[in-house]
PQR file with spaces between the fields and no chain letter, atoms N, CA, C, O and H, PARSE charges and radii, in Angstrom:
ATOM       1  N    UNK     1      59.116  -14.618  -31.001 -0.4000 1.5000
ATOM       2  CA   UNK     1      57.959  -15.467  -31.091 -0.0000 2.0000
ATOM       3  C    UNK     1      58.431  -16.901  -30.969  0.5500 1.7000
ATOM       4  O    UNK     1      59.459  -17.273  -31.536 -0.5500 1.4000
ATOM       5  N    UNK     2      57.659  -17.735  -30.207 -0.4000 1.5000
ATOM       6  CA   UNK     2      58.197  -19.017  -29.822 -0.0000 2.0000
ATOM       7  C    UNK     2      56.921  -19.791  -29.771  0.5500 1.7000
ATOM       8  O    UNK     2      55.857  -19.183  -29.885 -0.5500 1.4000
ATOM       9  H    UNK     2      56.824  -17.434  -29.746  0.4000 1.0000
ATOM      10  N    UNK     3      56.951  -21.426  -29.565 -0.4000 1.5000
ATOM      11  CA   UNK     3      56.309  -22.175  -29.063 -0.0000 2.0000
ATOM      12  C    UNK     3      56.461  -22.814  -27.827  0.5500 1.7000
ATOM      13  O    UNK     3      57.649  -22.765  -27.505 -0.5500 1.4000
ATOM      14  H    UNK     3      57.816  -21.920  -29.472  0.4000 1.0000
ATOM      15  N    UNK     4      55.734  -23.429  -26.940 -0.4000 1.5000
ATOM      16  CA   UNK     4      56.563  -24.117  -26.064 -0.0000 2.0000
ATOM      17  C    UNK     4      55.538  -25.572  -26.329  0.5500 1.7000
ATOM      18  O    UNK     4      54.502  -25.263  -26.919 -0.5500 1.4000
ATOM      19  H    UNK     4      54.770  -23.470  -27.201  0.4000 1.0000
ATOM      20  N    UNK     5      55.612  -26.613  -26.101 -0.4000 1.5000
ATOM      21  CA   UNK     5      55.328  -28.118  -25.807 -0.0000 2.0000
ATOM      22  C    UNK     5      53.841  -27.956  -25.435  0.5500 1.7000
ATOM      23  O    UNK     5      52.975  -28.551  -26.077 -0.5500 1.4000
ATOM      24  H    UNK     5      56.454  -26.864  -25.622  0.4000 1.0000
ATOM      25  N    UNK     6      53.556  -27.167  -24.422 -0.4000 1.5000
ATOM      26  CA   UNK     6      52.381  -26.816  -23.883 -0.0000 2.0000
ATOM      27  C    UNK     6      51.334  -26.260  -24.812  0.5500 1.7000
ATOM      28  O    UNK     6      51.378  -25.033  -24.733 -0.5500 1.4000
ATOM      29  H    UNK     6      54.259  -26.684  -23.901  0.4000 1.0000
ATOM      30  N    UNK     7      50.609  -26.574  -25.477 -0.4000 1.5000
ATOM      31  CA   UNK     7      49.991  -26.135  -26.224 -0.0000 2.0000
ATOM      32  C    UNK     7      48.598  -24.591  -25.167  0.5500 1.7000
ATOM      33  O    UNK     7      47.613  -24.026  -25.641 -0.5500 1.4000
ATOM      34  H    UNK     7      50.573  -27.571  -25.542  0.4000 1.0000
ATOM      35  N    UNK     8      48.977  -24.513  -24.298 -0.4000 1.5000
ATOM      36  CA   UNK     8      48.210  -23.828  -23.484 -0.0000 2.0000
ATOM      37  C    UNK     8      49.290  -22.136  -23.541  0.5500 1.7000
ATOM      38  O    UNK     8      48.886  -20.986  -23.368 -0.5500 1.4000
ATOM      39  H    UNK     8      49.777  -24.972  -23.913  0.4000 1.0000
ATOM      40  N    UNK     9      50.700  -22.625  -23.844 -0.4000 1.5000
ATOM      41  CA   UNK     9      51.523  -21.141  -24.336 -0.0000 2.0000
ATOM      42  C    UNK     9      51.702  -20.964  -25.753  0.5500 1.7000
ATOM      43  O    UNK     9      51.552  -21.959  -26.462 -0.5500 1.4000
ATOM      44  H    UNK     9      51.029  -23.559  -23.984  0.4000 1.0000
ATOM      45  N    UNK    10      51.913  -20.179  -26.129 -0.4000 1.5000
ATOM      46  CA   UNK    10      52.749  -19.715  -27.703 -0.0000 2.0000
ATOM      47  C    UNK    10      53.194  -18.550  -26.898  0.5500 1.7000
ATOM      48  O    UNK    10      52.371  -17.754  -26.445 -0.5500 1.4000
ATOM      49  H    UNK    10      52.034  -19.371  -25.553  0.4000 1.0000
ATOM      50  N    UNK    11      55.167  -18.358  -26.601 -0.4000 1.5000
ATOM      51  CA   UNK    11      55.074  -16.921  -26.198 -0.0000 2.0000
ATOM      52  C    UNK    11      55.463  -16.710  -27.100  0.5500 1.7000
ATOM      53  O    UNK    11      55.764  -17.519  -27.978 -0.5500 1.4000
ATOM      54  H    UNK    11      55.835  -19.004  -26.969  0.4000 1.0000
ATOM      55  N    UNK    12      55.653  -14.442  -27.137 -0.4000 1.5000
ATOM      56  CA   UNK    12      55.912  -14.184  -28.105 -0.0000 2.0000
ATOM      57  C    UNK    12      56.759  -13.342  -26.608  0.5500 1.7000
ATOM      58  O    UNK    12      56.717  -13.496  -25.387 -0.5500 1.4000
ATOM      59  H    UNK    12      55.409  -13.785  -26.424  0.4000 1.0000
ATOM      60  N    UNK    13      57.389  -12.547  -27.441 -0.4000 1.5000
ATOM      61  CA   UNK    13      58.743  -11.279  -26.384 -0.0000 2.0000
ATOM      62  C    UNK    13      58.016  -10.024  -26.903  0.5500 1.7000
ATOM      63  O    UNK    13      57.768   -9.632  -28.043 -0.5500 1.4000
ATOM      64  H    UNK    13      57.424  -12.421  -28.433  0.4000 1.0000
ATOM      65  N    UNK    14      57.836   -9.676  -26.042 -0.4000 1.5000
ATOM      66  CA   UNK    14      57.397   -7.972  -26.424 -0.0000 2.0000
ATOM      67  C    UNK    14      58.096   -6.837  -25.641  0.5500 1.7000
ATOM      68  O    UNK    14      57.791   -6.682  -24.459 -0.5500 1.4000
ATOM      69  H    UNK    14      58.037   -9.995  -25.116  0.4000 1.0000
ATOM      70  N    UNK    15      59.140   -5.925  -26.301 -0.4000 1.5000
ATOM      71  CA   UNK    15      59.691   -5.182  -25.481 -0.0000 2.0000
ATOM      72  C    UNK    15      60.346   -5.687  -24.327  0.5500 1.7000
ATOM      73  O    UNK    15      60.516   -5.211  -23.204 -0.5500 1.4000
ATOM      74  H    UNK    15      59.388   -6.051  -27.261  0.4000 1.0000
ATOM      75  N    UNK    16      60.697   -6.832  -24.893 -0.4000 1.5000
ATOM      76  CA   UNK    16      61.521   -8.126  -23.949 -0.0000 2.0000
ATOM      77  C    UNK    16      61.521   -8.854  -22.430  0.5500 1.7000
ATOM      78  O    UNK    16      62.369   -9.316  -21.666 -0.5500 1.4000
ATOM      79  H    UNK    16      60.559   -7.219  -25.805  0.4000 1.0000
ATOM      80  N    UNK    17      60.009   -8.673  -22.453 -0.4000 1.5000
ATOM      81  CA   UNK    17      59.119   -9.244  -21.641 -0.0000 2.0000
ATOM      82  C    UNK    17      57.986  -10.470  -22.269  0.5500 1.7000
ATOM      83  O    UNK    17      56.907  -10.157  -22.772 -0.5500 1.4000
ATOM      84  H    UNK    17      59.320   -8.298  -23.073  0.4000 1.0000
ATOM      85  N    UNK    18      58.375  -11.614  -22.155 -0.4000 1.5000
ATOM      86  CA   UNK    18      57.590  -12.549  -22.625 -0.0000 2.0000
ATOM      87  C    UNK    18      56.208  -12.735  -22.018  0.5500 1.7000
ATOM      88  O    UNK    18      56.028  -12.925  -20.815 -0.5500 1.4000
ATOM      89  H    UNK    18      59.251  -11.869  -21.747  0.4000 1.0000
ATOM      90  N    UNK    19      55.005  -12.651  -23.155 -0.4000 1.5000
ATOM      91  CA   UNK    19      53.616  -13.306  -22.726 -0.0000 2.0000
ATOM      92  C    UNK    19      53.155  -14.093  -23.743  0.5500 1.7000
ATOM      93  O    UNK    19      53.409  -14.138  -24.947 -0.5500 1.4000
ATOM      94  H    UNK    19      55.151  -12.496  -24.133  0.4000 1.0000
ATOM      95  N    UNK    20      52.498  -14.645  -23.091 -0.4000 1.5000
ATOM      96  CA   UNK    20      51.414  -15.749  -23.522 -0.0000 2.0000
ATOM      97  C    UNK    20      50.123  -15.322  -24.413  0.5500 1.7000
ATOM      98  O    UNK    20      49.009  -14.905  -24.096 -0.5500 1.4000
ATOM      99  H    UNK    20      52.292  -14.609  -22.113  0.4000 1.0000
ATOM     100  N    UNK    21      50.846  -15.646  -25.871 -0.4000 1.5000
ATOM     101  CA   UNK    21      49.886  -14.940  -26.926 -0.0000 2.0000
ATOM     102  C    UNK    21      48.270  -15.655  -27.176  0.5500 1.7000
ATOM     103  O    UNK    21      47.204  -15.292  -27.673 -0.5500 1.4000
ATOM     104  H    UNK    21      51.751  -15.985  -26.129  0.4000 1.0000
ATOM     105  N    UNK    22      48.828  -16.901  -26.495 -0.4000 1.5000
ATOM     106  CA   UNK    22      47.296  -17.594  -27.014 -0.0000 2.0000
ATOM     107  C    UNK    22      46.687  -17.373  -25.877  0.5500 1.7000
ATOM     108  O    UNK    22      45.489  -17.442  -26.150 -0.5500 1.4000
ATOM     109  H    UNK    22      49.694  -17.197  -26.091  0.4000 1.0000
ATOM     110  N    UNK    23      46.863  -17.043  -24.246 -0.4000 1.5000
ATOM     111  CA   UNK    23      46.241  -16.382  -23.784 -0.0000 2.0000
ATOM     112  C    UNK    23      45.582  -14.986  -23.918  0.5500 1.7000
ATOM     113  O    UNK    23      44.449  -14.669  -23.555 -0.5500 1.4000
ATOM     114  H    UNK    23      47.837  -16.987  -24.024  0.4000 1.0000
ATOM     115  N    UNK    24      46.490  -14.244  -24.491 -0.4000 1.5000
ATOM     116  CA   UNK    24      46.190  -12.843  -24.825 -0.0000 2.0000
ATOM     117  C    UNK    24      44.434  -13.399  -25.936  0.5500 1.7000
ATOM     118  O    UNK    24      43.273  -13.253  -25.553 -0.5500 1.4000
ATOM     119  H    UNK    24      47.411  -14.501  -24.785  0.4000 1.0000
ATOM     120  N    UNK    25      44.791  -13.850  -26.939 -0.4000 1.5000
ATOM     121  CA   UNK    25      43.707  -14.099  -27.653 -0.0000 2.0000
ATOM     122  C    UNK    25      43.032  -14.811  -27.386  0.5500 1.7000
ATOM     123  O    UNK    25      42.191  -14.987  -28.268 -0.5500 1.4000
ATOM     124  H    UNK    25      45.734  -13.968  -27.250  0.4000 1.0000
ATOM     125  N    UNK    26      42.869  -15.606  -26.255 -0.4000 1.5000
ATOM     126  CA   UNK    26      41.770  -16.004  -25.908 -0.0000 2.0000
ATOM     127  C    UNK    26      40.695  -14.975  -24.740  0.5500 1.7000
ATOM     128  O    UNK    26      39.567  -14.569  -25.020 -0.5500 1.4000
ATOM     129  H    UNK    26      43.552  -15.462  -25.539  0.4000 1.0000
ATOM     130  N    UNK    27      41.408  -14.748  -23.482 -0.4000 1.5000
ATOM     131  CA   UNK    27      41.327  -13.714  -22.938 -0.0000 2.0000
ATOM     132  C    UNK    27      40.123  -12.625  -23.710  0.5500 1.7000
ATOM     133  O    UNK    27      38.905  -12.530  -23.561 -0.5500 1.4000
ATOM     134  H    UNK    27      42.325  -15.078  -23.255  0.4000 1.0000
ATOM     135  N    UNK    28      41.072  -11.915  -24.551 -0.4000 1.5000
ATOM     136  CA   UNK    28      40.315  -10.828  -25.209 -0.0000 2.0000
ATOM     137  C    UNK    28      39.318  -11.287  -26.475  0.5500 1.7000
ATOM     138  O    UNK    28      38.455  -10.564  -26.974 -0.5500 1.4000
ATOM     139  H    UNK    28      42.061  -11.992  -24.672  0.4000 1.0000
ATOM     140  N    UNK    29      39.669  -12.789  -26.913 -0.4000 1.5000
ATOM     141  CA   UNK    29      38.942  -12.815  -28.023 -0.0000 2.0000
ATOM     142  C    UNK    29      38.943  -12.010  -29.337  0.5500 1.7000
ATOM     143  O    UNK    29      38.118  -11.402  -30.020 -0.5500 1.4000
ATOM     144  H    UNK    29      40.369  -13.376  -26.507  0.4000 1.0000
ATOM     145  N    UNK    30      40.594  -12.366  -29.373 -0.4000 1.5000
ATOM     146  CA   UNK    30      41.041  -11.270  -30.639 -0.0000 2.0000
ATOM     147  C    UNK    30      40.711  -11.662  -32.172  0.5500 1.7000
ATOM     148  O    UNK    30      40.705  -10.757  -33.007 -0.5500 1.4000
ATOM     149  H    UNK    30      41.263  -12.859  -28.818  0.4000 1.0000
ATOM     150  N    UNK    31      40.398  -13.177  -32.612 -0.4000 1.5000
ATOM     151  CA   UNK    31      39.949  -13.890  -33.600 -0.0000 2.0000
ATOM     152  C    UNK    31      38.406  -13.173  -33.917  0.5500 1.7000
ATOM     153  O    UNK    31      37.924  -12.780  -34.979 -0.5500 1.4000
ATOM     154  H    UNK    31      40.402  -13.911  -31.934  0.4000 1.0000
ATOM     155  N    UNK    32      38.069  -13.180  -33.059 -0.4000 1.5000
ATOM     156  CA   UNK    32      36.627  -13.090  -33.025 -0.0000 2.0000
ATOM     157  C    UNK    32      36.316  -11.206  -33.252  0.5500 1.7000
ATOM     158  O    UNK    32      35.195  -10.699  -33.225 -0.5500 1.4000
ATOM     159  H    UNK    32      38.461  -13.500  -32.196  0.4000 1.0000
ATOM     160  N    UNK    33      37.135  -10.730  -33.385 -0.4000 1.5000
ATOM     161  CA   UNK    33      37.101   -9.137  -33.502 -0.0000 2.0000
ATOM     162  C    UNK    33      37.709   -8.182  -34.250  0.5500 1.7000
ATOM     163  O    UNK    33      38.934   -8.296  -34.282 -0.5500 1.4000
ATOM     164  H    UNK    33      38.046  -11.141  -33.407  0.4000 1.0000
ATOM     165  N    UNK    34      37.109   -7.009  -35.043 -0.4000 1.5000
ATOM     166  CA   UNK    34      37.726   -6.340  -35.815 -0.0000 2.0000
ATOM     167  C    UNK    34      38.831   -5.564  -34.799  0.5500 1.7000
ATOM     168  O    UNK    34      38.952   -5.424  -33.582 -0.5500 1.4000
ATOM     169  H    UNK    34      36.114   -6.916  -35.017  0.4000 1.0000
ATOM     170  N    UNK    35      39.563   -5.141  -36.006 -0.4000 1.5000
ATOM     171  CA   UNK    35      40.954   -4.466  -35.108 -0.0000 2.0000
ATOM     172  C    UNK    35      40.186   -3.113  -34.605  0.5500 1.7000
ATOM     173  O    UNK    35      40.916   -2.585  -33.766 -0.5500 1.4000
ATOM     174  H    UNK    35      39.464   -5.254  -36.994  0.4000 1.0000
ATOM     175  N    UNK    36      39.109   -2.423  -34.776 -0.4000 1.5000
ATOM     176  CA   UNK    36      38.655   -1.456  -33.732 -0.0000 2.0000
ATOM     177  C    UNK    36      38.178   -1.626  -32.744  0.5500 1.7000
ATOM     178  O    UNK    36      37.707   -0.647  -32.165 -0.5500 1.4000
ATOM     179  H    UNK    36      38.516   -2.852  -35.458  0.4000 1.0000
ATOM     180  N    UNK    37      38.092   -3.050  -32.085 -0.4000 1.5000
ATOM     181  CA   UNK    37      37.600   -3.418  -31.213 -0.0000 2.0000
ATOM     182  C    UNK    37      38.630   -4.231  -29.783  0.5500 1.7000
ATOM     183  O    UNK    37      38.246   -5.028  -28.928 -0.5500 1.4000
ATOM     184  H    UNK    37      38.475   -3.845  -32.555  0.4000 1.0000
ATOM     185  N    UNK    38      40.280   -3.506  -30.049 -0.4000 1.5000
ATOM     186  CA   UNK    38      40.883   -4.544  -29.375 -0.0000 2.0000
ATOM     187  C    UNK    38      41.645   -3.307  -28.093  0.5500 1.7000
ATOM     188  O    UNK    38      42.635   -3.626  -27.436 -0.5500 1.4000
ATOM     189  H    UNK    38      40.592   -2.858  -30.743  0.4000 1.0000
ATOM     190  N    UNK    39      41.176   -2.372  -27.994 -0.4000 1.5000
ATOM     191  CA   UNK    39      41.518   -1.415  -26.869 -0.0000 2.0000
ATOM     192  C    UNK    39      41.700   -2.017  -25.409  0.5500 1.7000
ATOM     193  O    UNK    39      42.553   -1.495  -24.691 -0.5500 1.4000
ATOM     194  H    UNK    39      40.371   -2.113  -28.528  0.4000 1.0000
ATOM     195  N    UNK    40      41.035   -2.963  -24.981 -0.4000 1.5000
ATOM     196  CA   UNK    40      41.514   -3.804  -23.601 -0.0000 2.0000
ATOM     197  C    UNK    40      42.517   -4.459  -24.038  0.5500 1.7000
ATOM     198  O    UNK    40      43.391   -4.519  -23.173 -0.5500 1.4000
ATOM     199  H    UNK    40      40.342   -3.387  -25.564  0.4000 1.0000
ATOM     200  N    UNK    41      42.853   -5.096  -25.206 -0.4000 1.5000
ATOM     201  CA   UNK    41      44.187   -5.883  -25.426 -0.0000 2.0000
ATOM     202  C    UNK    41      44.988   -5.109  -25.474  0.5500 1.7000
ATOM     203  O    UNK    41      46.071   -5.321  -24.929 -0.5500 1.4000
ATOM     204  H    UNK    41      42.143   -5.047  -25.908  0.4000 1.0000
ATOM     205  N    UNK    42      44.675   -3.693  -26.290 -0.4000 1.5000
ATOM     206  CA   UNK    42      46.001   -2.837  -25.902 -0.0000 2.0000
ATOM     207  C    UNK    42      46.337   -2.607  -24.542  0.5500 1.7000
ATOM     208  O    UNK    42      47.446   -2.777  -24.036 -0.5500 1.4000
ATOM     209  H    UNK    42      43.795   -3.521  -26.733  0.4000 1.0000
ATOM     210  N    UNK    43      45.530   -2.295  -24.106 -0.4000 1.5000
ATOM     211  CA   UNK    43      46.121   -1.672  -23.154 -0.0000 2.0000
ATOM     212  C    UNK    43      46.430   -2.506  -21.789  0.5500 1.7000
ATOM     213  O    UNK    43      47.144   -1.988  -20.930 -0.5500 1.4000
ATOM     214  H    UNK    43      44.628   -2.156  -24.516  0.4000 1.0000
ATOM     215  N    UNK    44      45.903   -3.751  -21.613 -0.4000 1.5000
ATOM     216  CA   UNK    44      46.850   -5.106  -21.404 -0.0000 2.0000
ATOM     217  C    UNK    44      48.249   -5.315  -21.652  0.5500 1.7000
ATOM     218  O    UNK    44      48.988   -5.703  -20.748 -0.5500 1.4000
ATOM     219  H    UNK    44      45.323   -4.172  -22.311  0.4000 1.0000
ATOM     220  N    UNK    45      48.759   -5.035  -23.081 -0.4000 1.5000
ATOM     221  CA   UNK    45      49.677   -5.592  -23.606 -0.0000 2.0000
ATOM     222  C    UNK    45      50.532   -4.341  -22.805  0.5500 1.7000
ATOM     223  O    UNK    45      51.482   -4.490  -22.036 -0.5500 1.4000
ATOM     224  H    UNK    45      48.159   -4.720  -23.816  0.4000 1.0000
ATOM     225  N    UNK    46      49.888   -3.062  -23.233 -0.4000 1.5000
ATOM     226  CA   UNK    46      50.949   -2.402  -22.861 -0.0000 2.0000
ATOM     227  C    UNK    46      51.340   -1.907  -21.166  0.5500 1.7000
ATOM     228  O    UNK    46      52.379   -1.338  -20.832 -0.5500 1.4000
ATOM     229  H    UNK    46      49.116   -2.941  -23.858  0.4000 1.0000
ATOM     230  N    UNK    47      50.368   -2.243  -20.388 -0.4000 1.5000
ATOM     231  CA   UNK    47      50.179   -2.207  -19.369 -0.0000 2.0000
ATOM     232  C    UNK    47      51.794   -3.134  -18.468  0.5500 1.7000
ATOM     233  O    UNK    47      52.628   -2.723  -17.661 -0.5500 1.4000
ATOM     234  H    UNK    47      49.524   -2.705  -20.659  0.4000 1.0000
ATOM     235  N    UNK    48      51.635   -4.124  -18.972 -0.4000 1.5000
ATOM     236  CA   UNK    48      52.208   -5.724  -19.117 -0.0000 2.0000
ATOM     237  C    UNK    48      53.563   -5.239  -19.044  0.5500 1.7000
ATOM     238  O    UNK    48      54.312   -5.052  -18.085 -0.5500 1.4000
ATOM     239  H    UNK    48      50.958   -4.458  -19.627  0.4000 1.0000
ATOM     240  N    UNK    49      53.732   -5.036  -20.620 -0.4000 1.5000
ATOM     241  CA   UNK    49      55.104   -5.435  -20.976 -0.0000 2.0000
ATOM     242  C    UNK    49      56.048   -3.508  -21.055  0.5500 1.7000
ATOM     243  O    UNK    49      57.254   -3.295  -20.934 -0.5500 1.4000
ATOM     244  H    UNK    49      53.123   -5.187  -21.398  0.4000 1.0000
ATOM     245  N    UNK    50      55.012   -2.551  -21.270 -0.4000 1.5000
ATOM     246  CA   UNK    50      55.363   -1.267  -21.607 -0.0000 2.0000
ATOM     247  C    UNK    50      55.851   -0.662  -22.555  0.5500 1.7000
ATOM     248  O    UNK    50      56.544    0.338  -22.748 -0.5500 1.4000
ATOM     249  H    UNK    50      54.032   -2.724  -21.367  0.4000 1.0000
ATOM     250  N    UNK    51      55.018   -2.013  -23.525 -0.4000 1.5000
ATOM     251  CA   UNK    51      55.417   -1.509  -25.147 -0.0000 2.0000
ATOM     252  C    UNK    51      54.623    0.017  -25.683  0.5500 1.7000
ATOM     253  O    UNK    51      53.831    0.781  -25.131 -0.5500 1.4000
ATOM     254  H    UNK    51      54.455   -2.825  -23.369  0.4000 1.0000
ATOM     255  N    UNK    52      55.256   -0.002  -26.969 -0.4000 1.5000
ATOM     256  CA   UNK    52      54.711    1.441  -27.480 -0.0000 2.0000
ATOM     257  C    UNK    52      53.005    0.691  -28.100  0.5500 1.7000
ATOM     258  O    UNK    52      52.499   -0.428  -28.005 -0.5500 1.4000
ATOM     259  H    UNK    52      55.900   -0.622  -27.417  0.4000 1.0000
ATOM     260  N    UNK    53      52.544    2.074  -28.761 -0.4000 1.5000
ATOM     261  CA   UNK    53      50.992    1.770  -29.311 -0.0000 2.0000
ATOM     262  C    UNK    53      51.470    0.801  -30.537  0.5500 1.7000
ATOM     263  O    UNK    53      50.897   -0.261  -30.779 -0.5500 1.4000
ATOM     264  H    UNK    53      52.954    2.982  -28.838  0.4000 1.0000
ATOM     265  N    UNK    54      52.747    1.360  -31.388 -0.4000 1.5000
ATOM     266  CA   UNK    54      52.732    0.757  -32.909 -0.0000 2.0000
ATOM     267  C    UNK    54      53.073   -0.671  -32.251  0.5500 1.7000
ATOM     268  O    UNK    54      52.415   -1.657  -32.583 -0.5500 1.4000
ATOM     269  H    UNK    54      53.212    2.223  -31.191  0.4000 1.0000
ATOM     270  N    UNK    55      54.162   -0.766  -31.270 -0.4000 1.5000
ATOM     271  CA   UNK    55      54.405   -2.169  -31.118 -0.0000 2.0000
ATOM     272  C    UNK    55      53.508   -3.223  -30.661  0.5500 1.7000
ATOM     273  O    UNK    55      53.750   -4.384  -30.991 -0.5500 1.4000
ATOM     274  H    UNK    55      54.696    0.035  -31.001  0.4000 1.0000
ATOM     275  N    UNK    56      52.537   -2.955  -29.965 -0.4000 1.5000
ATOM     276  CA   UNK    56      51.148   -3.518  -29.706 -0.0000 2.0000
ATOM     277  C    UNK    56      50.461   -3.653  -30.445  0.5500 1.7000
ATOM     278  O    UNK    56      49.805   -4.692  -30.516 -0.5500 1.4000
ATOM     279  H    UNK    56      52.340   -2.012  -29.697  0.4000 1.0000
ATOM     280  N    UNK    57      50.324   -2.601  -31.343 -0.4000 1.5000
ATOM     281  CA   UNK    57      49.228   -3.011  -32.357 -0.0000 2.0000
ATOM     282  C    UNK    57      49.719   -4.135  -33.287  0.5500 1.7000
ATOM     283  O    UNK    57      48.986   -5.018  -33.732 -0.5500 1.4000
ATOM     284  H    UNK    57      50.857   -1.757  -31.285  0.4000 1.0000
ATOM     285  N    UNK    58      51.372   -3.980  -33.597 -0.4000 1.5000
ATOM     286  CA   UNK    58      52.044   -4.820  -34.421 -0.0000 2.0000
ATOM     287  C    UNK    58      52.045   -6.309  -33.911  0.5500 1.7000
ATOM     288  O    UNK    58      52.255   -7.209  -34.724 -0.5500 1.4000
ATOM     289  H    UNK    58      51.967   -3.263  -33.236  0.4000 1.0000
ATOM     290  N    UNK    59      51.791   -6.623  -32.437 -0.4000 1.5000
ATOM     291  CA   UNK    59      51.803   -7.521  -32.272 -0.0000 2.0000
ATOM     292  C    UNK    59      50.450   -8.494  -31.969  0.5500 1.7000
ATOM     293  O    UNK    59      50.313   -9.715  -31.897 -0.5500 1.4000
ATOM     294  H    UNK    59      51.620   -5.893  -31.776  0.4000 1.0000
ATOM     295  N    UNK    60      49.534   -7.372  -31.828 -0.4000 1.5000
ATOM     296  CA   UNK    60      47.993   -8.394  -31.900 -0.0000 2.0000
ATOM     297  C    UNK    60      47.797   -8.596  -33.729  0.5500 1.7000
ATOM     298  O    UNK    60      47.030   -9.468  -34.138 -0.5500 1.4000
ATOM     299  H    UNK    60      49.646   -6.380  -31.887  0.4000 1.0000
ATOM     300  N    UNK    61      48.471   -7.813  -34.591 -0.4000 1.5000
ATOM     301  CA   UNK    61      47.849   -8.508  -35.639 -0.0000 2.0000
ATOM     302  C    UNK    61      48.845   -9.132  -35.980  0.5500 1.7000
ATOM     303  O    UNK    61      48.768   -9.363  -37.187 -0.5500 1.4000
ATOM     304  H    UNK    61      49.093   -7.105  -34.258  0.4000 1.0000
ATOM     305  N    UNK    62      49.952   -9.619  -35.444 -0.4000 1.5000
ATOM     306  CA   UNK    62      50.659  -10.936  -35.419 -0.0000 2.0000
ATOM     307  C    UNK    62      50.239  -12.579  -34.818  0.5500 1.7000
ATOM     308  O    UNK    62      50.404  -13.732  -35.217 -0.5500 1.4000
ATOM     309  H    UNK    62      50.015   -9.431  -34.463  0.4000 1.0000
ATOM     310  N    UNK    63      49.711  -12.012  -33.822 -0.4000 1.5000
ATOM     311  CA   UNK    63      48.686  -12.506  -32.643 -0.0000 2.0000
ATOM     312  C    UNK    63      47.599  -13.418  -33.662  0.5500 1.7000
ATOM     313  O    UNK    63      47.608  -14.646  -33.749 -0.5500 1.4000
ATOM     314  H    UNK    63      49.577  -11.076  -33.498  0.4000 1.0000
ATOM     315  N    UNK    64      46.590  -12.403  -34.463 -0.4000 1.5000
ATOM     316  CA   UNK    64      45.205  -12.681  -34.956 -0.0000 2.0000
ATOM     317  C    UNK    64      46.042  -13.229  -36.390  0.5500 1.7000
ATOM     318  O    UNK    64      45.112  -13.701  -37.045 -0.5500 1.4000
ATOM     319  H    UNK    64      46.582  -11.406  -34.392  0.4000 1.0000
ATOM     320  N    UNK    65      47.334  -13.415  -37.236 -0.4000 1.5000
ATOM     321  CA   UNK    65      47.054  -14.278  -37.963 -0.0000 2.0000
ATOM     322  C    UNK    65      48.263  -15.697  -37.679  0.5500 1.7000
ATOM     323  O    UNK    65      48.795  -16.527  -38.416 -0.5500 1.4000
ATOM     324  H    UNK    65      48.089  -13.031  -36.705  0.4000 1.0000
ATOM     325  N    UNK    66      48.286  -15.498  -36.723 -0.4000 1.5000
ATOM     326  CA   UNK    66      49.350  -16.767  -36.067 -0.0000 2.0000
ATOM     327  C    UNK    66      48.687  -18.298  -36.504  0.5500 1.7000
ATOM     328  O    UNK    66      47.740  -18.693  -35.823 -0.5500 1.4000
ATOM     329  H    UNK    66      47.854  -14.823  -36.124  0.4000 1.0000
ATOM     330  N    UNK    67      49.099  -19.023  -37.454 -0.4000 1.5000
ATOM     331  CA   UNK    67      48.198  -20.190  -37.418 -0.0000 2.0000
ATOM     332  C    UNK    67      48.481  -21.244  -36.255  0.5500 1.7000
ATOM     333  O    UNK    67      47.797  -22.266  -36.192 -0.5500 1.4000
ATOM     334  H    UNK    67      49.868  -18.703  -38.007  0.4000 1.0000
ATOM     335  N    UNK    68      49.455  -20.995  -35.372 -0.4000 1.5000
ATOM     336  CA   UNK    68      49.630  -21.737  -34.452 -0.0000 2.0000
ATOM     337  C    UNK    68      48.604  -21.011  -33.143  0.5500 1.7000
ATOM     338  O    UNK    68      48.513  -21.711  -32.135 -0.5500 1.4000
ATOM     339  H    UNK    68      50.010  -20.165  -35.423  0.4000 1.0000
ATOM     340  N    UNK    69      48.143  -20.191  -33.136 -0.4000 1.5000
ATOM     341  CA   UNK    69      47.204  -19.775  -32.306 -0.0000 2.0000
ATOM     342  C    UNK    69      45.613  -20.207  -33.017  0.5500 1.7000
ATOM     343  O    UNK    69      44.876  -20.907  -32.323 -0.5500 1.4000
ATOM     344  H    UNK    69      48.217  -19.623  -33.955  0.4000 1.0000
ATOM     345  N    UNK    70      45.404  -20.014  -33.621 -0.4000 1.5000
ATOM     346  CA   UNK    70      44.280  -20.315  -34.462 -0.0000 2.0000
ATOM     347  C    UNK    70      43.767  -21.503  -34.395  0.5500 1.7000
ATOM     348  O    UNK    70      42.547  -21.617  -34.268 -0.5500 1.4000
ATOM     349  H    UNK    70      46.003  -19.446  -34.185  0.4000 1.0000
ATOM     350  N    UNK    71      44.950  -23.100  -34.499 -0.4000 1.5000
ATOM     351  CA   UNK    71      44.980  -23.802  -34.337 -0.0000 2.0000
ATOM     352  C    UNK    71      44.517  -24.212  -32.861  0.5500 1.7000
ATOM     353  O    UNK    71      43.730  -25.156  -32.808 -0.5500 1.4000
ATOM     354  H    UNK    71      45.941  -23.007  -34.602  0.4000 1.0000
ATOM     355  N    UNK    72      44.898  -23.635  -31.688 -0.4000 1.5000
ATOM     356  CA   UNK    72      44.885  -24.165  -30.309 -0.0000 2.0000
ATOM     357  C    UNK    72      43.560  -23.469  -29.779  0.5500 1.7000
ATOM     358  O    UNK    72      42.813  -23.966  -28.937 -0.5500 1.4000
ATOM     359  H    UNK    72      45.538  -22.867  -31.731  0.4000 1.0000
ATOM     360  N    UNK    73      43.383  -22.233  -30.407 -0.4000 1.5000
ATOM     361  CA   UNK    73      42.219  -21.678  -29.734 -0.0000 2.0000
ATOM     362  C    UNK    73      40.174  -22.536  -29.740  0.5500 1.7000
ATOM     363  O    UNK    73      39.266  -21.972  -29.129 -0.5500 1.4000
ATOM     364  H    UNK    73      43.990  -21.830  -31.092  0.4000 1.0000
């Protein structure tokens, strides 16, 4: 998990492929949603990077309490 200068990235590494978490949550609108509702982010994330289910899931609710995402969104 990283920042960059750009307030338009926060990456994070997933299965050691870096994306763009505050895109991911904006994109899907993961703030705005209970965790039964984030099945396109999964399957984004894992689409993406070819993480497992636990590691995806582990990482949108890393994602949804990031205060540096929270902040930019």
């Amino acid at each position: 998990m990283g920042s960059n200068k750009n307030t338009n990235e926060i990456i994070y590494m997933i299965n050691g492929v870096p994306v763009n978490a505050l895109e991911i949550a904006r994109r899907f609108n993961l703030l705005n949603k209970s965790s039964f509702q984030h099945s396109d982010a999964v399957e984004y994330i894992r689409s993406t990077t070819g993480a497992c289910v636990m590691e995806t899931a582990t990482t949108i609710a890393n994602i949804k309490k990031d205060p540096k995402i929270r902040e930019n969104i």
